[in-house]
C-alpha positions, 0 to 999 in steps of 0.5 A: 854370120861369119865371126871374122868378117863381122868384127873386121868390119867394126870400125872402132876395132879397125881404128885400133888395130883389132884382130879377131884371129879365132872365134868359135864354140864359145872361145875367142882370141884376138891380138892389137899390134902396139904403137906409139899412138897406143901408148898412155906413156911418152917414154915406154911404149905401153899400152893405154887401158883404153886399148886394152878394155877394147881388146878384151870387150871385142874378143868377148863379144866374138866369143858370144858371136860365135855361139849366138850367130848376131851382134851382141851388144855389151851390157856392162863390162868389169876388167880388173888392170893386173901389169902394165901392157908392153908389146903386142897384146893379146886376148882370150875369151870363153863363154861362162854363161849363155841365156836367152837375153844375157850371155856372160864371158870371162877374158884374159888378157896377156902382154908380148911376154905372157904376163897376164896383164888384165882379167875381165868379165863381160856381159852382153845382150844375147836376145 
């Protein structure tokens, strides 16, 4: 299965703007370019936590993709909102655990400025 294909094809990360830009060995990184229709706020463009909770679910599905080669689907996902988001945003994503039905990921995600802007773990159905 190819990683990059398969999460350029998803429609709700494509309606975002997702980009999966590295998924391989259990890490992943992906970024969403901010716009206004993003943003959770008139006045500043901030990201809205919606779009930041995308950004982390993708990137940590890609990670768990690139080891198990099939979809996995999200079982349940925590994300702790740390900043508010400006800019771009981006995300990292390693695999912490990989089982036979379960994997778990753990994902950071930064704002244009590095900031860490939230910190999730995500866990998906691998088999």
């Amino acid at each position: 299965m190819d990683v990059k294909t398969f999460f350029e094809n998803m429609p709700f990360a494509d309606l975002l703007g997702v980009d999966v830009t590295v998924a391989s060995d259990g890490h992943a990184e992906g970024t969403v370019e901010m716009r206004e229709e993003l943003s959770w706020n008139e006045d500043r463009i901030m990201a809205h936590g919606g779009v930041t909770f995308t950004l982390a679910d993708t990137v940590g599905g890609a990670a768990l993709v690139s080891l198990v080669d099939q979809p996995v689907p999200t079982i349940d996902m925590r994300i702790d909102y740390l900043e508010a988001g400006t800019g771009d945003l981006r995300a990292e994503a390693d695999v912490v655990r990989l089982g036979g039905d379960v994997g778990v990921v753990d994902v950071a995600v930064y704002a244009a400025d590095d900031t860490q802007i939230a910190d999730a773990r995500g866990v998906y159905k691998t088999g």
